[in-house]
Phi, psi and omega in degrees: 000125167299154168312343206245307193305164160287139200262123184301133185240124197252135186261120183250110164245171167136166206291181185288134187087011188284335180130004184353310212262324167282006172273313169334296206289329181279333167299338197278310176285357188227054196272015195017073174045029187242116175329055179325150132204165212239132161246151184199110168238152181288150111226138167129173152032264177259127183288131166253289185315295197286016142269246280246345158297305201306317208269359194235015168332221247070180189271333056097280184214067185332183158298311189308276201310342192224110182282116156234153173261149157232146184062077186099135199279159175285328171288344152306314198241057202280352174262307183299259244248288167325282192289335166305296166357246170328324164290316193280335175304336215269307196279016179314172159299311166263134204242138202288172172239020165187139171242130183250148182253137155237113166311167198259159155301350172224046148273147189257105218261005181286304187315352201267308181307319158326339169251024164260031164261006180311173177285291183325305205246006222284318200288337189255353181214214193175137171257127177296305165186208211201123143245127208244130154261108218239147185268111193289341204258303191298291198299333190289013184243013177071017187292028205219044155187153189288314176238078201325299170001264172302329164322298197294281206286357159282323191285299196291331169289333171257086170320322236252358189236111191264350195260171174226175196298191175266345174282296196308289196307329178303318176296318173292350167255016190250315200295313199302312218276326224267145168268358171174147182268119158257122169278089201268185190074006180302341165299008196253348185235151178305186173278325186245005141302320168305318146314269187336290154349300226267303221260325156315332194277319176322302216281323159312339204258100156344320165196209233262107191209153156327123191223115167221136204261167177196168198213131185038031121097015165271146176189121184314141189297328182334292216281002189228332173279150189073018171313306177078051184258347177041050165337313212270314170297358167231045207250008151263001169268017174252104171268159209237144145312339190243043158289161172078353170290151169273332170216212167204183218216124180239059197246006167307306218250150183206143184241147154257098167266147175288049201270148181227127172331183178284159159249160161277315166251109182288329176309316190292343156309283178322304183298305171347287164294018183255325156328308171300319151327302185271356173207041180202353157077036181269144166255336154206147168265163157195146188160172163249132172246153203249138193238120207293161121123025169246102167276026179244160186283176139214132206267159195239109175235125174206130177270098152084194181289350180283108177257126155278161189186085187223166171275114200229346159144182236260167198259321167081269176248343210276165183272160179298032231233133200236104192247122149257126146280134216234146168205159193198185159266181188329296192292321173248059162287095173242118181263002158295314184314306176285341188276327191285309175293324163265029147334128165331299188264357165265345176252016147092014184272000000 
């Protein structure tokens, strides 16, 4: 690539748990001979995603190559965090041909595009395009309000109330922002969770995009690398709930980490968080836990009550140390509440 060109950058967003990270992982193995790298911001704390990009390096997309931010969305802290970023990815010794951004599950991806009008970087880089991930099974079920119900019928008794929850609105400015949709997980929803999905993402999407279904986050890169959308000249046809904002507020949402001792039982892991899900409103777990007679880590991802669980590899010199991140919103945040269910002696630990 010449020096003078710009480096194309692909914006990955979508809600928590859409799959951000296993598409990432599948760009990484599929890099159609183009040099990766990788950002990856967290919220809250503790980093997951970026260990697990990290354990999947390559000559491809060294270690060197895949940045995490964690503890602040990027688009807040775009003079602090970002914009350092991006400038040292720009400078490898060897300089990538393309950079994937994976957004946080509540990061809002328009204020992001707005900072590749930065000054620093506007002439060296370009967003190739916004790929938005919608989890088919969660949307074609309404998840984006705690009680869909009661919403519509607060809505139909009252003219005067136009907002909607803050889940909702994160998903509907992710759809607004986006150059193309994956409905992932499709294997997890019918032909007409699919359809459902298909017509929501449709009633949401400012205008006419691309709805493609996918499954463990395989897809040709063709269809999502190489857009040429040059997003950041085209960030009033993204329309946003915080336009006319100066930022936005992630004070909706709140995490609890979890440290816990080995455990014995992982099923009793497993009930747990489903508990949390149905009766503390956490919308995701993530972490590694350490399983006493197992010398592989296991690592833990769960949306809502649907919990993953595998052995991703040997814990080796790191210590055995078993770390959740637990988030939710705000308001039903209990974070005693949540330390009580995953208790040492209610998860077999």
């Amino acid at each position: 690539m010449s020096e003078l060109a710009k480096i194309p950058v692909t914006v990955i967003t979508g809600f928590l748990g859409s799959g951000k990270t296993t598409l990432i992982r599948h760009l990484m193995a599929h890099p159609q001979g183009k040099r990766l790298a990788v950002l990856v911001n967290e919220f809250g704390s503790v980093g997951v995603d970026g260990d697990i990009l990290k354990s999947c390096a390559d000559e491809s997309c060294p270690a060197e190559n895949i940045v995490e931010l964690a503890n602040g969305c990027i688009c807040c802290t775009v003079a602090d965090d970002f914009i350092p970023t991006i400038e040292a990815l720009m400078a490898l010794p060897v300089r990538p041909d393309h950079i994937l951004i994976e957004t946080s599950g509540l990061a809002l991806p328009k204020p992001l595009l707005k900072a590749f009008d930065w000054p620093a970087i506007r002439s060296r880089i370009t967003v190739d395009g916004v790929v938005a991930l919608a989890d088919a099974e969660a949307v074609a079920a309404g998840r984006f309000a705690p009680d869909v119900a009661a919403v519509d019928a607060q809505r139909l008794a009252d003219d005067s109330i136009d907002h909607e929850t803050p889940l909702s609105e994160v998903f509907e400015d992710q759809i607004s922002c986006a150059d193309i949709v994956l409905m992932s997980k499709a294997d997890l929803a019918d032909a007409a969770g699919l359809a459902a999905a298909r017509a929501v993402i449709e009633a949401e999407a400012p205008r006419k995009l691309p709805i493609i279904a996918m499954e463990e986050g395989r897809i040709d890169p063709r269809l999502i690398l190489g857009l040429n959308a040059a997003a950041e000249d085209d960030i009033a046809a993204r329309p946003s709930h915080h336009d006319g904002l100066d930022d936005h507020e992630h004070d909706d949402f709140e995490t609890v980490v979890i440290d816990l001792p080995e455990i014995a039982e992982p099923q009793a892991l497993h009930d747990a968080i489903v508990r949390l899900a149905r009766e503390r409103k956490v919308l995701r777990v993530k972490g590694y836990v350490a399983v006493a007679g197992k010398p592989m880590r296991m690592l833990v991802q769960a949306v809502g009550e649907r919990v993953r669980a595998q052995y991703d590899r040997p814990w080796g010199d790191s210590p055995r140390q078993s770390r959740l991140v637990v988030i939710g919103e705000h308001d039903d945040i209990d974070a005693a509440g949540i330390r009580a269910v995953l208790a040492p002696e209610a998860v077999g630990a």
